[in-house]
N, C-alpha and C positions, 0 to 999 in steps of 0.2 A: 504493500500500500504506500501512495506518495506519502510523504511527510517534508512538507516546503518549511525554510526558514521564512519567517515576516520583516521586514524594514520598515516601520511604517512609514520612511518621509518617500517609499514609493507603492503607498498601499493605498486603496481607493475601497469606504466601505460605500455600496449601492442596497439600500432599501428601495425594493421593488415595490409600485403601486400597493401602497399601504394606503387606498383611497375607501372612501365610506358604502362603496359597492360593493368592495371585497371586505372589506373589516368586519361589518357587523348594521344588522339592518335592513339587509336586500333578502330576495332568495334564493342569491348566486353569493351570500358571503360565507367564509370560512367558520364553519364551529368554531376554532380557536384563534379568529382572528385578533378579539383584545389582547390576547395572551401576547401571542407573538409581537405584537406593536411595543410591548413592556420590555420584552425579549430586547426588543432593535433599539430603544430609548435607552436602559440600558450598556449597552455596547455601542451605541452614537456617542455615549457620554465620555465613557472608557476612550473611544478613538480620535476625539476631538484634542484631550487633554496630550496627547503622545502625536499630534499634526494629519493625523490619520485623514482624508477628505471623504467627507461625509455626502452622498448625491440618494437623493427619494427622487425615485420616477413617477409619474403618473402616466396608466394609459388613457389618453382619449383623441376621437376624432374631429373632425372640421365640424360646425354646426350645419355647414351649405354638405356637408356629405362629399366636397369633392376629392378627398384624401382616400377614402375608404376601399377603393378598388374590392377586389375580390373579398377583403373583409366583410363587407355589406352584406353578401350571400352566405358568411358562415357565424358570422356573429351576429347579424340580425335574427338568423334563424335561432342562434342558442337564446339569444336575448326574452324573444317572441316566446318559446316555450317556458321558461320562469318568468309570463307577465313581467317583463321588465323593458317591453317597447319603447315606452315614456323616459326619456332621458338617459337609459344603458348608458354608454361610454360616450356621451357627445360634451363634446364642447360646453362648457357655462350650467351644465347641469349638477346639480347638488351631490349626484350619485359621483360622479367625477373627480372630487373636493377630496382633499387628503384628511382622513379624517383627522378630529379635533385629540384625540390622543396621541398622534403622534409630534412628538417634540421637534422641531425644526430650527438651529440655531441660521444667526445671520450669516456664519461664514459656509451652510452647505448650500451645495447647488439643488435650484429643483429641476429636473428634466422630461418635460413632453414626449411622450413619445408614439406615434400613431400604429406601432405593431405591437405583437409580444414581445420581443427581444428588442433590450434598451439601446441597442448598437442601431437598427434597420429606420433610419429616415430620421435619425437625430446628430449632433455632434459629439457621441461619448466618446467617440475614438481618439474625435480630438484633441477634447478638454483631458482623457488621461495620456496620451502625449505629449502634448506641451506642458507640462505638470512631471513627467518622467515615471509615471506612475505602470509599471509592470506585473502586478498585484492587484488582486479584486478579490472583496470578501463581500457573497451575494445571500441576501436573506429577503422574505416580504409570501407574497403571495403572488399566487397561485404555485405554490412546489413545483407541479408537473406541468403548468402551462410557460409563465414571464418567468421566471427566477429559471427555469430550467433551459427554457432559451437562450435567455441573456447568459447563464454559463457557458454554454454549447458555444456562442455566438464569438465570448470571451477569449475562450480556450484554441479556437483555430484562428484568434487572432494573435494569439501567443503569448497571451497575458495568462500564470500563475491564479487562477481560481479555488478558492475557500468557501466550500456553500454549506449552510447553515442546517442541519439535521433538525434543530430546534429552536429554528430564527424562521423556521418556510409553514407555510399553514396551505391546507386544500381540501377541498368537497371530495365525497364520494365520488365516482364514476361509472355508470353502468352498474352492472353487480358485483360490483367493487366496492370497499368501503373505502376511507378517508386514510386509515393507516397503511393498506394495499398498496394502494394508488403512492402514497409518499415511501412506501417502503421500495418498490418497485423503481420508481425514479431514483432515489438516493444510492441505490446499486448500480443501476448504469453509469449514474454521472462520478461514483467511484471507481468502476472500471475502467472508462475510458476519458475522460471531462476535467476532475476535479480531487483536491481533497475534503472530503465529508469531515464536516469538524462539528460539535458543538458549542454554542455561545460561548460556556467558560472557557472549553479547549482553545477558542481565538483569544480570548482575555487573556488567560495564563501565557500562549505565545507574544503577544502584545508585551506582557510585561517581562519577561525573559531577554524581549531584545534591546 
């Protein structure tokens, strides 16, 4: 199993769409979305004090819909099935809004982004670039949808990923339950992606180095 050293003045923590559609409140949000938000507060706190760069995504699209390309057809239909037509992921919508738990200092970035994976039609590449930042510690929701992306997306761009076993939160799937589904993911993206670490396990190496 990998086991990476951290630096943090080239580590980049990314809190994935921790917004109030996945948090808590919709009928597409996470059973333990509060949890996890306490999770990421937490370890925002931890990685601020040690220069660590702290970036919350949110996903959402254009309100004129002209972003959405093929999304339209696969997200509108999930949307539609959990009665969540009205506002899902658009622009200026309350469901969109990061929810009110989670702590956002002045000096992190927040990042739009109109796909799952925070890399696809945003500037993450470039903000951890010019920054020198080789290193990404990925927690938030949806496990197997953004967070699992955004590794995947990380990883073949050659940046060093850290994904959270108990920083990620997700719904059942099918006749799946919720731990299935994150168990499932968390062994792929340890095989081949990432190293699977928990909250304290990043803490303790934060503070080691």
């Amino acid at each position: 199993m990998i086991d990476w050293f951290i630096n943090p003045k080239t580590t980049a923590l990314i809190n994935v769409d921790l917004q109030n559609v996945f948090v808590e409140g919709y009928s597409i949000s996470s059973p333990n979305g509060p949890a996890v938000v306490a999770q990421l507060n937490r370890l925002s706190a931890v990685a601020r004090k040690v220069g660590i760069l702290v970036i919350h995504t949110a996903q959402e699209t254009r309100a004129d819909q002209s972003n959405r390309g093929i999304a339209a057809d696969i997200v509108q239909s999930y949307m539609k099935s959990h009665n969540m037509e009205r506002g899902g992921i658009t622009a200026g919508s309350d469901a969109v809004k990061l929810s009110s738990r989670l702590e956002v200092a002045p000096s992190d970035i927040i990042l739009i982004k109109p796909r799952y994976g925070a890399f696809t039609g945003t500037d993450l590449d470039l903000i951890l670039r010019a920054k020198a930042i080789d290193t990404v510690i990925i927690g938030g929701i949806a496990t197997n949808v953004c967070c699992d992306t955004t590794a995947r997306e990380a990883n073949m761009r050659d940046y060093k990923v850290f994904f959270l076993s108990d920083g990620t939160a997700n719904r059942g799937l099918a006749n799946l339950s919720a731990d299935q589904v994150k168990a499932a993911t968390l062994a792929t993206l340890e095989f081949a992606f990432a190293q699977v670490i928990t909250v304290d396990g990043i803490i303790s190496k934060i503070g080691a180095a």
